[in-house]
N, C-alpha and C positions, 0 to 999 in steps of 0.2 A: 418139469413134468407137464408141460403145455402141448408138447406136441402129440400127434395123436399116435404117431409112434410106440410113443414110449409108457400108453395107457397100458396095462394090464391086471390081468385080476388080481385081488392080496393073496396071499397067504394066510394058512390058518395064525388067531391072535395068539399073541408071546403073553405070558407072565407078566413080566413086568412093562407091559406096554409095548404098541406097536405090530410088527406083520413077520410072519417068517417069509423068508422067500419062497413066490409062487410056485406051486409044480405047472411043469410044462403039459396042460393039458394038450389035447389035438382038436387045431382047427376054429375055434368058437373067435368070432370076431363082436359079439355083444359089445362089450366096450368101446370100440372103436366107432360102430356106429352108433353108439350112444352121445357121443363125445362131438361126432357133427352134429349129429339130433341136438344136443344141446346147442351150438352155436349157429345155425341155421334157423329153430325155433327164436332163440331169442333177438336176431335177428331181423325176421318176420316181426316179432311181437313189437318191437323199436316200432315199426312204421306201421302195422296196426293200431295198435293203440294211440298212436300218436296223431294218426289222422283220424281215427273215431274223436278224440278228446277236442284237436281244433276244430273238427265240425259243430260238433254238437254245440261246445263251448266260448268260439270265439265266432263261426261265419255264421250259426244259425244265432246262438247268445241263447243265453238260459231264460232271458226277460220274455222270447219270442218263442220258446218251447212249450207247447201245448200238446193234446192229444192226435188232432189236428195233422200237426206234423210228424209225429211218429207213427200214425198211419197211413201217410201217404209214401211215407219212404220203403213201413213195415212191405207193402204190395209188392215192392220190387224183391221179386227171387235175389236177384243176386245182393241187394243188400243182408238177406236173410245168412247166404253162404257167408259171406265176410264178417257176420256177427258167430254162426259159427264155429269159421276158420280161428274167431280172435278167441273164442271159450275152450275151441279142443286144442289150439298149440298152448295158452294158457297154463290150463290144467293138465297137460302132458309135458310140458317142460316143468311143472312145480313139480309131479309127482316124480320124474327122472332127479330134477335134485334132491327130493325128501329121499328115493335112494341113495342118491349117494350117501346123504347125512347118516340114515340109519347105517350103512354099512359100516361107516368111519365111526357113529357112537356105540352100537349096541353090538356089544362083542362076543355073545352066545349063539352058533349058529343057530340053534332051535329059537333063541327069543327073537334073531332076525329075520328068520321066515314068519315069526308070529306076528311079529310088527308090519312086516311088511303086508303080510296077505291083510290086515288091518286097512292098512294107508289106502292100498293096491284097491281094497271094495268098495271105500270110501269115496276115494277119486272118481274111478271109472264107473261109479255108479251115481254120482252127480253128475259126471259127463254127460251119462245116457239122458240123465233125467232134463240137462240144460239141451242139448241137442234134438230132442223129443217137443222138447217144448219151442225152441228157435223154428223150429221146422212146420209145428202142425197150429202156433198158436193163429185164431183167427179174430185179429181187431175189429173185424164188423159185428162181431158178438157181441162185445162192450157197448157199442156204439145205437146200435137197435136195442137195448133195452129201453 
C-alpha cells in the first residue's frame, strides 16, 4: 500500500474492526497529493534540519554561539525564509500525519471531525503565531536596551 496508486479514502468503520470498502466518490485526489506532500516534505525536512543542526552545532559550535551571532545571521532575509521554510514543512508534515493517526484511531466520524478541527486550530495557529514572529522579530530591539 506504498504506492500512491493505490492511496484511497477508507470506508465507513466495520463493527468489529477495520474499513468497509470505499464508495467510488468522483474525482477528489486529496490523498494522493497528500501522499507526495508527505514524502517530499519530509524530504526537505532531512536536509533542512540537517544543515541547520551542523551549522549551528558543529561549524559555528555551541562554545562560540552568542547573541552576537544569531544577529548577524537573523539580518539576512533569506536566513529568515529557511527558518521559516523549516517551521511550516515541519508543522505541516506533523499535522498531515496527526491526520492520518486520527483517521486510523478515532472511529466516530463526528468525534473525527471533532478531533481534527482541534489539532487543525492548534497547528495552524502556532504556524501563524511562529511565522509572524520569524518574519517581524527585530533583534536590534534586544540589543539597544
Amino acid at each position: 500500500m506504498s504506492a500512491p496508486a493505490q492511496v484511497a479514502e477508507r470506508g465507513t468503520p466495520r463493527r468489529g474492526g477495520g474499513y468497509a470498502k470505499p464508495r467510488k466518490a468522483g474525482g477528489g485526489n486529496f490523498e494522493l497529493i497528500s501522499w507526495f506532500f508527505m514524502r517530499l516534505s519530509g524530504l526537505l525536512l532531512i536536509f533542512l534540519a540537517l544543515y541547520h543542526l551542523v551549522w549551528w552545532n558543529l561549524i559555528v559550535g555551541v562554545a562560540h554561539l552568542d547573541s552576537q551571532v544569531v544577529i548577524e545571521r537573523w539580518n539576512n532575509p533569506f536566513w529568515r525564509l529557511f527558518n521559516v521554510a523549516l517551521v511550516t514543512f515541519a508543522m505541516l508534515h506533523g499535522l498531515n500525519g496527526a491526520r492520518y493517526s486520527i483517521e486510523d484511531y478515532v472511529r466516530r466520524p463526528g468525534r473525527q471531525v471533532a478531533v481534527k478541527a482541534v489539532v487543525y486550530t492548534l497547528v495552524l495557529g502556532s504556524l501563524l503565531v511562529a511565522v509572524f514572529a520569524l518574519l517581524t522579530f527585530d533583534p536590534a530591539v534586544l540589543v539597544n536596551r
